[in-house]
DSSP file (Angstrom, degrees, kcal/mol; ACC not computed):
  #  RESIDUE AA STRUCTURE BP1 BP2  ACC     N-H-->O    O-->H-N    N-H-->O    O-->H-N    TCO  KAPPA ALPHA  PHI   PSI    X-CA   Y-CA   Z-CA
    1    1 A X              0   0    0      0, 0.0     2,-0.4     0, 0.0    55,-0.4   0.000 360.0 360.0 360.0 139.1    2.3    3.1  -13.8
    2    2 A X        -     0   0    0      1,-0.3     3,-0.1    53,-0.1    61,-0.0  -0.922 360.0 -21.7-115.6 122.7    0.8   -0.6  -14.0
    3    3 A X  S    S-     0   0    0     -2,-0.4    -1,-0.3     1,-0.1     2,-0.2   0.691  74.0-128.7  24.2 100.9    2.3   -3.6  -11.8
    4    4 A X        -     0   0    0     -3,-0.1     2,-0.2    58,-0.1    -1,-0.1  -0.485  26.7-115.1 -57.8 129.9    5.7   -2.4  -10.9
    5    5 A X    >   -     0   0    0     -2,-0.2     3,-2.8     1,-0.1     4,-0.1  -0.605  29.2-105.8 -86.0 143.7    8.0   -5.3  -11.8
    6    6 A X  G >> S+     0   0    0      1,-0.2     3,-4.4    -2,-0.2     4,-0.9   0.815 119.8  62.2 -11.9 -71.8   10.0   -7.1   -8.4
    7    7 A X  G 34 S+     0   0    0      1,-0.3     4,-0.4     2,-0.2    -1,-0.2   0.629 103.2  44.4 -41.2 -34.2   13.2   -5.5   -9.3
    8    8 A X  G <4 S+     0   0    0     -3,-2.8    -1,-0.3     2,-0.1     4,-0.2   0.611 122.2  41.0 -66.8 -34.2   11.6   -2.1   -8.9
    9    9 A X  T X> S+     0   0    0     -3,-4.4     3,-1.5     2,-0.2     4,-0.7   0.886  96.8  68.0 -90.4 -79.3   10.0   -3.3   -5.4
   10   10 A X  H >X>S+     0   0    0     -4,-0.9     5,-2.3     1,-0.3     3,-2.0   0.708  90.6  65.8 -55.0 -30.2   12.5   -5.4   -3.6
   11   11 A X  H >45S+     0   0    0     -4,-0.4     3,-1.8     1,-0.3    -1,-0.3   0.866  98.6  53.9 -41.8 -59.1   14.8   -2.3   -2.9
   12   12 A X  H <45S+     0   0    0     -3,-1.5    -1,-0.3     1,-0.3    -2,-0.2   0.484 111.5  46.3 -40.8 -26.3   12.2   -0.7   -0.7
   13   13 A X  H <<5S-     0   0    0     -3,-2.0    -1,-0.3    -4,-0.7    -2,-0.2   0.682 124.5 -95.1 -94.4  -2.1   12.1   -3.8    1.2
   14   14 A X  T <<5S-     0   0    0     -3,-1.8    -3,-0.2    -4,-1.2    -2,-0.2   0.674  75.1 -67.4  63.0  38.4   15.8   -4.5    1.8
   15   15 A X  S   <S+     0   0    0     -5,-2.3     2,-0.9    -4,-0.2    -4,-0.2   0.440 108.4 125.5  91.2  -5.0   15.9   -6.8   -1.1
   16   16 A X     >  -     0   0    0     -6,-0.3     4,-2.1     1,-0.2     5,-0.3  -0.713  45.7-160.7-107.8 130.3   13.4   -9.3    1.0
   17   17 A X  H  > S+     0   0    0     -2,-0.9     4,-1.8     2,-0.2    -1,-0.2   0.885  87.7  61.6 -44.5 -32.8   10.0  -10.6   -0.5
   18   18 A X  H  4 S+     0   0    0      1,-0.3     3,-0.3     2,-0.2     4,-0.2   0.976 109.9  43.6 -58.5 -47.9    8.5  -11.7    2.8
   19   19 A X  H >> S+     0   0    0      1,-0.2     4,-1.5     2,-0.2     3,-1.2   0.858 109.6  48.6 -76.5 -34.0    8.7   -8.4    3.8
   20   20 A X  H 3X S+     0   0    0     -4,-2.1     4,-1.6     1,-0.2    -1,-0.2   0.707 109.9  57.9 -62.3 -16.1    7.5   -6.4    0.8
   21   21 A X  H 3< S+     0   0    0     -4,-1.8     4,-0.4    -3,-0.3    -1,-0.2   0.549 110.5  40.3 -97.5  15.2    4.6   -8.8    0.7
   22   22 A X  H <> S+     0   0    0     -3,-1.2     4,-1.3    -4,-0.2    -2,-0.2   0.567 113.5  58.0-110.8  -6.2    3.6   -7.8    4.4
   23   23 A X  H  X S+     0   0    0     -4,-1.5     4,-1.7    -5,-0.1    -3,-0.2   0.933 112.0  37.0 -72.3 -61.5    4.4   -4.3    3.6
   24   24 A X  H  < S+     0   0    0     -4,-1.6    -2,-0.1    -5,-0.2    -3,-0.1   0.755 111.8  63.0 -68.3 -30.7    1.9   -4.2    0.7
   25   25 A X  H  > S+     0   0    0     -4,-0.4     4,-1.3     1,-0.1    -1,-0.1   0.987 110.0  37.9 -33.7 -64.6   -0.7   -6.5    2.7
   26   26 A X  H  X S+     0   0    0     -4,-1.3     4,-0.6     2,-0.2     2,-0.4   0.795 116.2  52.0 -81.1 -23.3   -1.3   -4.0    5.4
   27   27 A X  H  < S+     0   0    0     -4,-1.7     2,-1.2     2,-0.2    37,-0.1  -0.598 110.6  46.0 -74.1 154.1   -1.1   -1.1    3.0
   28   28 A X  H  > S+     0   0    0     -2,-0.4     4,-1.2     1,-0.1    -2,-0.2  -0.195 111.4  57.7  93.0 -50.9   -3.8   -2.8    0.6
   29   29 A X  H  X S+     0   0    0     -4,-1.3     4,-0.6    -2,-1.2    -2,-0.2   0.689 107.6  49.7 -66.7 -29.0   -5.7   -3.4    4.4
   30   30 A X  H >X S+     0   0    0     -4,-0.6     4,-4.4     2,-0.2     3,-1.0   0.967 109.1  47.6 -79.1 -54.8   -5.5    0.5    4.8
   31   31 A X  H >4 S+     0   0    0      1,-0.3     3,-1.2     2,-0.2     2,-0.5   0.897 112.8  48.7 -64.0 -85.1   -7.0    1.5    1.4
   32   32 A X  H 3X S+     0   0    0     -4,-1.2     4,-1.1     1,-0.3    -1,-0.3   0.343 108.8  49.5 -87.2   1.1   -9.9   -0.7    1.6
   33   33 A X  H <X S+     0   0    0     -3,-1.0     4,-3.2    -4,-0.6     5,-0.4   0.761 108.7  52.9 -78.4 -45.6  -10.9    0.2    4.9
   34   34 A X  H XX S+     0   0    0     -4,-4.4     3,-3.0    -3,-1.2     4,-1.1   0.724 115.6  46.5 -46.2 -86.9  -10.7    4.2    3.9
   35   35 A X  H >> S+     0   0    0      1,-0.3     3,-2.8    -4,-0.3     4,-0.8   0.515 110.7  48.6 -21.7 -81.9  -13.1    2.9    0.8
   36   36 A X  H 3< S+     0   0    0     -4,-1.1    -1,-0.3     1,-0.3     4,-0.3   0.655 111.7  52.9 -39.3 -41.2  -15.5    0.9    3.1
   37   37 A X  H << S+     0   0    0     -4,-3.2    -1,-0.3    -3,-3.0     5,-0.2   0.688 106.8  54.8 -68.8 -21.9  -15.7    4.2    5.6
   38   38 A X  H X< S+     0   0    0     -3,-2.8     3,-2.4    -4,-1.1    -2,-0.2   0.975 106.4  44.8 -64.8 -80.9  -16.6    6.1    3.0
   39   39 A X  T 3< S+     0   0    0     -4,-0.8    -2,-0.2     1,-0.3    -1,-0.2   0.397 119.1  44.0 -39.2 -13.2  -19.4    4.1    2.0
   40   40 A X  T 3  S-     0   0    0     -4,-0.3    -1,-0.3    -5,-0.3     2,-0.2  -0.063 102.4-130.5-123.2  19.0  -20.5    3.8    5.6
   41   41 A X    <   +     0   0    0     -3,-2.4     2,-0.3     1,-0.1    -3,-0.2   0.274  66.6 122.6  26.8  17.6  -19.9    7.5    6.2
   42   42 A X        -     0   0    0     -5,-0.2     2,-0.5    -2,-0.2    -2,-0.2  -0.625  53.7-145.0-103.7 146.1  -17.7    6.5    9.7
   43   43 A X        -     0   0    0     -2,-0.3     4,-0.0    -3,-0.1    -9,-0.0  -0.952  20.7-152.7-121.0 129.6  -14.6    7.1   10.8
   44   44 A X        -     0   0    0     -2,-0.5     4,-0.1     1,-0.1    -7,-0.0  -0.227  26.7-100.0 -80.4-175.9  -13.2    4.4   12.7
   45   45 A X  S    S+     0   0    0      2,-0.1    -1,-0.1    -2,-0.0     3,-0.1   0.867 104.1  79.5 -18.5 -63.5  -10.3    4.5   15.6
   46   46 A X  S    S-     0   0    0      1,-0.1     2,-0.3     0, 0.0    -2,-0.0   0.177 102.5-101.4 -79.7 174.6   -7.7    3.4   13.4
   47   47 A X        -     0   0    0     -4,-0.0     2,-0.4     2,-0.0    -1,-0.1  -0.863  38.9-144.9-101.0 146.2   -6.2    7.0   10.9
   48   48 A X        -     0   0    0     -2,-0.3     2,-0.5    -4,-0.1   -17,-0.1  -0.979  20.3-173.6-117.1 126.1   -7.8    6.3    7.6
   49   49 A X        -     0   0    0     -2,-0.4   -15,-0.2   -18,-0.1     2,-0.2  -0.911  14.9-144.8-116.9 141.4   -5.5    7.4    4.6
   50   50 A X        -     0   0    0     -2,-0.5     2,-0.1     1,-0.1   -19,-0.1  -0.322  53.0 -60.9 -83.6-171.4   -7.0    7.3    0.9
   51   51 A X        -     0   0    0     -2,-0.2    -1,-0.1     1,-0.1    13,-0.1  -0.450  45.6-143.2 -80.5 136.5   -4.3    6.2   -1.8
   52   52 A X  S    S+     0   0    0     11,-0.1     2,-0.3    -2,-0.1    -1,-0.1   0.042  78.2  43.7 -92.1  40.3   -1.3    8.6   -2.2
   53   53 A X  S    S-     0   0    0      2,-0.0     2,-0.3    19,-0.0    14,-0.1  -0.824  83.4-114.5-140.4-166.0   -0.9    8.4   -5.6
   54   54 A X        +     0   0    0     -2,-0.3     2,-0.2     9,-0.0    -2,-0.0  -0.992  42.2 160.6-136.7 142.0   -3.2    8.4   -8.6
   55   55 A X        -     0   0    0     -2,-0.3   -53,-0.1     2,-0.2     8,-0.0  -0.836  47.2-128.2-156.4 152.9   -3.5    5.4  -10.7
   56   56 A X  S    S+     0   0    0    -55,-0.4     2,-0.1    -2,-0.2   -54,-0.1   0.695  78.2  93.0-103.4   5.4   -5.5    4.0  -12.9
   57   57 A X        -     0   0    0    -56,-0.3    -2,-0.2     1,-0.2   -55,-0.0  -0.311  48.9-165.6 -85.0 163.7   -5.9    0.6  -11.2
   58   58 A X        +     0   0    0     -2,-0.1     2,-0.3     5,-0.0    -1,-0.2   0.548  57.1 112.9-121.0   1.6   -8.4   -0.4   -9.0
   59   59 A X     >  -     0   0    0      1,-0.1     4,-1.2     2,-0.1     5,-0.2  -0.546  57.3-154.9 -42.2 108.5   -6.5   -3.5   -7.8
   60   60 A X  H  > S+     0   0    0     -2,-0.3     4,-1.2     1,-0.2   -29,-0.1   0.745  95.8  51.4 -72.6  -2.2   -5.8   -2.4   -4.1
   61   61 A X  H  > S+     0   0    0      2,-0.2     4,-3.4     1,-0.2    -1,-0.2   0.865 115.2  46.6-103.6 -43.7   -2.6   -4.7   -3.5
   62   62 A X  H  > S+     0   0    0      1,-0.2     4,-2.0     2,-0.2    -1,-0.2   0.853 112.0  52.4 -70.3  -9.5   -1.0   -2.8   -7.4
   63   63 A X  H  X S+     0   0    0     -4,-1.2     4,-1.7     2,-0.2    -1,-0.2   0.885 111.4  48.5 -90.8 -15.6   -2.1    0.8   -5.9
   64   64 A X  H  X S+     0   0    0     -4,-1.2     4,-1.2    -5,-0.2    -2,-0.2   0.864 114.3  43.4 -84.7 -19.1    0.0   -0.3   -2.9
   65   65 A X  H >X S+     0   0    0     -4,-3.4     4,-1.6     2,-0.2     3,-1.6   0.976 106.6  64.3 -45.3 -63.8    2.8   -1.3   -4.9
   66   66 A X  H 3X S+     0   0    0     -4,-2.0     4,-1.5     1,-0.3    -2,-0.2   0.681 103.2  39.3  14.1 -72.3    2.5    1.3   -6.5
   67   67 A X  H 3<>S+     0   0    0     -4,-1.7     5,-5.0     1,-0.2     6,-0.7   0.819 105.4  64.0 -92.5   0.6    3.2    3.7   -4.0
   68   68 A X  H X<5S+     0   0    0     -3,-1.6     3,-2.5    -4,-1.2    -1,-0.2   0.952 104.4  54.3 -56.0 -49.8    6.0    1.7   -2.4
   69   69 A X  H 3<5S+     0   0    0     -4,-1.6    -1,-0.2     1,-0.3    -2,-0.2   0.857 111.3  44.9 -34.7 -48.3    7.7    2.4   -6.1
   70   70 A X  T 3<5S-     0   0    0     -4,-1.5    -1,-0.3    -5,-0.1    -2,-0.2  -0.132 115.4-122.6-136.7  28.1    7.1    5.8   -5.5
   71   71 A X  T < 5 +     0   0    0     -3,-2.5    -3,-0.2     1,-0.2    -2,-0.1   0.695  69.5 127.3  35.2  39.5    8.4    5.8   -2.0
   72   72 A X      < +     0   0    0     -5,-5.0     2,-0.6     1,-0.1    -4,-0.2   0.662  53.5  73.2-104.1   4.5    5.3    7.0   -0.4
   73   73 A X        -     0   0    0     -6,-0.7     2,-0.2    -5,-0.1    -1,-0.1  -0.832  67.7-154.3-111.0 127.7    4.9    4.8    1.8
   74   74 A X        -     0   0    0     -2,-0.6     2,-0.3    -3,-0.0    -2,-0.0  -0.497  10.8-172.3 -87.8 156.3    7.2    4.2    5.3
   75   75 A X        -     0   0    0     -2,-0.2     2,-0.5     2,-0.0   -52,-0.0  -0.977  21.9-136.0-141.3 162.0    7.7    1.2    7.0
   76   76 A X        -     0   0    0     -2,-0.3     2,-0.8     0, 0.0     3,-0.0  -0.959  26.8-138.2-116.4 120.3    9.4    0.2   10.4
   77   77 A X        -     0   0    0     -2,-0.5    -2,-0.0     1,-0.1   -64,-0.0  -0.637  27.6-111.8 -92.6 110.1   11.5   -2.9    9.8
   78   78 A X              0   0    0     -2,-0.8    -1,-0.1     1,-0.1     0, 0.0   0.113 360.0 360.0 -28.0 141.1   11.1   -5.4   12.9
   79   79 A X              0   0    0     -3,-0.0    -1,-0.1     0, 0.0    -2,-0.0   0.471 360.0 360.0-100.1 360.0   13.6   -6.0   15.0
């Protein structure tokens, strides 16, 4: 799968952009610290998850779309 179009996305957020683009920020922040701990052979504090899907992009913000499409990623909606 290649850029999931909005329409496909905003359901996973409750239909709001703001929040699917802070969803896919910090997911996008996750993958490229797992990368960067690889290459620096440390494990930080923080849980490091590689990407749950497989994809052929290397864009991290489309592999975190991605896996919002494909509902592998949770989020906890602010109160």
């Amino acid at each position: 799968m290649d850029k999931p179009r909005i329409d496909e996305l905003l359901p996973h957020a409750d239909g709001s952009r703001y929040e699917l683009v802070m969803i896919a920020a910090k997911r996008a922040r996750q993958i490229n610290n797992y990368y960067h701990s690889l290459g620096e052979n440390t494990l930080g504090l923080e849980e490091l998850t590689p990407p749950l899907i497989t994809t052929r992009s290397t864009n991290l913000l489309t592999i975190a779309f991605e896996e919002i499409v494909d509902s592998k990623i949770e989020h906890d909606r602010p109160e």
